[in-house]
N, C-alpha and C positions, 0 to 999 in steps of 0.2 A: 310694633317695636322694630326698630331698623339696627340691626348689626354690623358696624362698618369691620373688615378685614386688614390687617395691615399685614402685608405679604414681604419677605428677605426677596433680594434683590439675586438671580444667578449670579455668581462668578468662574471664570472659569481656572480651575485647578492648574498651579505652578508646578508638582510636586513631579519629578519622572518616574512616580509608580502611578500614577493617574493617567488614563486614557483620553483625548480629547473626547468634550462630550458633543453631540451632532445637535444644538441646541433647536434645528429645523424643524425636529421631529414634533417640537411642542409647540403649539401657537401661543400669540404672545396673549394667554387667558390667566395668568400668573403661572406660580408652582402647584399650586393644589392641581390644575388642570393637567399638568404635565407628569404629577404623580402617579393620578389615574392613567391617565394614557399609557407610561412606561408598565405599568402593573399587569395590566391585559394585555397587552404585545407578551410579556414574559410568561404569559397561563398562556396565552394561544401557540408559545413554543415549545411546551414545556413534553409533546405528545413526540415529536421530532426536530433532533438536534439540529440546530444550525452547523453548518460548514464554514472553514475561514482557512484558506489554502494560498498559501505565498506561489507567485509567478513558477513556472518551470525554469529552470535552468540546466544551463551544460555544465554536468558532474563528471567527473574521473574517481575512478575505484582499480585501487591495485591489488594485486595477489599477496598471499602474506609473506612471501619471496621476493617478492617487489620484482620479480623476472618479465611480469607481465600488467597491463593493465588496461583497460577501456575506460571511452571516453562516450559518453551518452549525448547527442541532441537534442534537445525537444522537436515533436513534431508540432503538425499546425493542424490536426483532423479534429477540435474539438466535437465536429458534428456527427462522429461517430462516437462519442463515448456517450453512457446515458444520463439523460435529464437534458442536453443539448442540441434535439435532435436539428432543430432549426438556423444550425450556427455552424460553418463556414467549415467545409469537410477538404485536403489535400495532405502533404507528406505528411509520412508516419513518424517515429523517434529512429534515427537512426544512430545504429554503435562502430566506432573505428578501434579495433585491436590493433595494441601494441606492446612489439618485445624491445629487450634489452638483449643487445650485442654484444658482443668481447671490445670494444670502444665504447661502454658504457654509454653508448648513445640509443634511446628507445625510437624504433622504427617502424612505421605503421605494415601492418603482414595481414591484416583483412579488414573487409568495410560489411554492413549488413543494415539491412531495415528492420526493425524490431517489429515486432507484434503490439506494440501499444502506439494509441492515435495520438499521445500525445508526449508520457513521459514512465518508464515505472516508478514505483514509490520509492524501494529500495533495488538495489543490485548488487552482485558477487561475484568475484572473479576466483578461481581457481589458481594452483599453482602451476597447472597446464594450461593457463589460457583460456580456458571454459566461461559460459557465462550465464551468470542465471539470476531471474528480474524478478519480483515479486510487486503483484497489484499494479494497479494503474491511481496517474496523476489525477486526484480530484474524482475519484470511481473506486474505490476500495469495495473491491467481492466483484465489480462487474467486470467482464471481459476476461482475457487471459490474466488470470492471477497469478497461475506460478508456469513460468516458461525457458527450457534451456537452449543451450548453444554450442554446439561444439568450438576448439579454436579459429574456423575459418568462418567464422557465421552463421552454419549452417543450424537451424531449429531441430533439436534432437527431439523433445516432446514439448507441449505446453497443454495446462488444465484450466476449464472454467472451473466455478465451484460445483457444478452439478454433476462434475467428471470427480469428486472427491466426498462430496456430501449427498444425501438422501435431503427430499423435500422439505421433509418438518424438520429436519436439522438446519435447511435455510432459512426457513423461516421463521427460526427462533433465534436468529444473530441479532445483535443488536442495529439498530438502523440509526443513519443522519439523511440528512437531505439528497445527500449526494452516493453513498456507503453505505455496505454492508460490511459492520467490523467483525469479519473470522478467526481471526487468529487474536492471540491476546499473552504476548509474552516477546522475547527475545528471536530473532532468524540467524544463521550464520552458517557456512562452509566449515564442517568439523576440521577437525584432524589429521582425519585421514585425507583432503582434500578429494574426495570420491562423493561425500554425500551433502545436502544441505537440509541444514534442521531448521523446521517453521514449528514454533511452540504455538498452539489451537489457544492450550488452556493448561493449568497447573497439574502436573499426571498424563496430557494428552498430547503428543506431538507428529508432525508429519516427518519423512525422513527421502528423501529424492535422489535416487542417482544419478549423477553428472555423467556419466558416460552413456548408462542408458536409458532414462529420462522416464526408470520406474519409480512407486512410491510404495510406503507403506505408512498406515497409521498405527501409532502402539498408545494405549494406556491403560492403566490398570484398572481389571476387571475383578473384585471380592480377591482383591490383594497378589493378585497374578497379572501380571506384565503380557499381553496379549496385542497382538497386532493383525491387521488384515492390509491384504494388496491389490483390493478391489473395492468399489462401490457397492453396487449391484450385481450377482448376487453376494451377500459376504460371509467369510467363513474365516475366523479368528483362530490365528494360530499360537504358537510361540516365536518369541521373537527369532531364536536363533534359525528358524524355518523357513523366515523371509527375507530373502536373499537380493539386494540391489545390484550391486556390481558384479563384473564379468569375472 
């Protein structure tokens, strides 16, 4: 007995909540073929996430003063960040500081190379002109993740993740292709414009000095608010014990 198939025809979606579809990816064997195929690409992804990371661009970030603000570059070293080792290594990102004068006109007062090969993911400026960058472009967890700057450029501290976590706390992040995602919440320059808060996880937060580019982590331990100012070896204190600024 012979079964003939009559197969629907692709079309491709009008609709702007629909993605173009890459119709290359299936040979022309109908739909059923292209079924399967889409099916096993999406179980062979399913162990590690894909990445999907829009170009680097040149960002400006003001103070919440607006007295001050930087201006970020992308670099071009993607051969240093990881997963790329083979791909085209030269400048770094560099940051141009600028104030605001008494002729309201803002004027560049320092230039710097950053610590990332290519861009960070987020940055913050101070009310004094400080600056401080979190993660790297298309690298989240590798390399300098969290790094500051005094007003003239200058690198006051910066951390890998091994400078802030224990092994099997890395190794239990969640992973993409490209990233390891550490943190999992809101970042921002409090308040008091001295410290910058990176939320870990809900109860866990990191907390960095902008002037002296210490840290501490707090979260609650059997309902006690505990923080440590070290990695290795650690020793849990209270928070009012852990002191950042001068």
């Amino acid at each position: 007995m012979r079964v003939k198939m009559i197969l629907p025809t692709l079309t491709e979606a009008v609709s702007p909540f629909f993605r173009p579809i890459k119709y290359s990816l299936f040979p022309p064997l109908g739909l059923a073929a292209g079924l399967l195929l889409g099916t096993l690409l999406s179980v062979t992804t399913l162990a590690v996430r894909a990445d999907d990371w829009p170009g680097p661009q040149t960002k400006e970030v003001f103070s919440a003063s607006r007295e001050y603000f930087v201006r970020v570059i992308p670099g071009e070293s993607l051969g240093d960040t990881f997963g790329f080792s083979g791909a085209k290594k030269g400048k770094y990102a560099a940051a141009e500081f600028y104030r605001r004068h008494q002729d309201r006109f803002y004027r560049l007062v320092a230039e710097a190379v950053l610590l990332n090969p290519v861009a960070p993911v987020e940055f913050f400026v101070s009310n004094d002109g400080r600056l401080a960058t979190i993660d790297n472009w298309h690298n989240v967890g590798y390399g300098k993740v969290v790094s500051m700057y005094d007003p003239r450029g200058k690198v006051v501290q910066s951390y890998e993740l091994s400078d802030l976590f224990q092994d099997e706390e890395i190794k239990a992040f969640g992973r993409s292709v490209s990233s390891m995602h550490w943190r999992n919440g809101p970042a921002y320059i409090r308040e008091d414009q001295k410290t910058l808060l990176i939320t870990v996880k809900s109860g866990g937060d990191f907390l960095f000095g902008l002037e002296t580019g210490r840290f501490k982590y707090c979260e609650y331990q059997e309902k006690t608010y505990r923080c440590r100012n070290t990695n290795q070896p650690r020793q849990w204190m209270p928070n009012s014990k852990v002191q950042l600024t001068r």
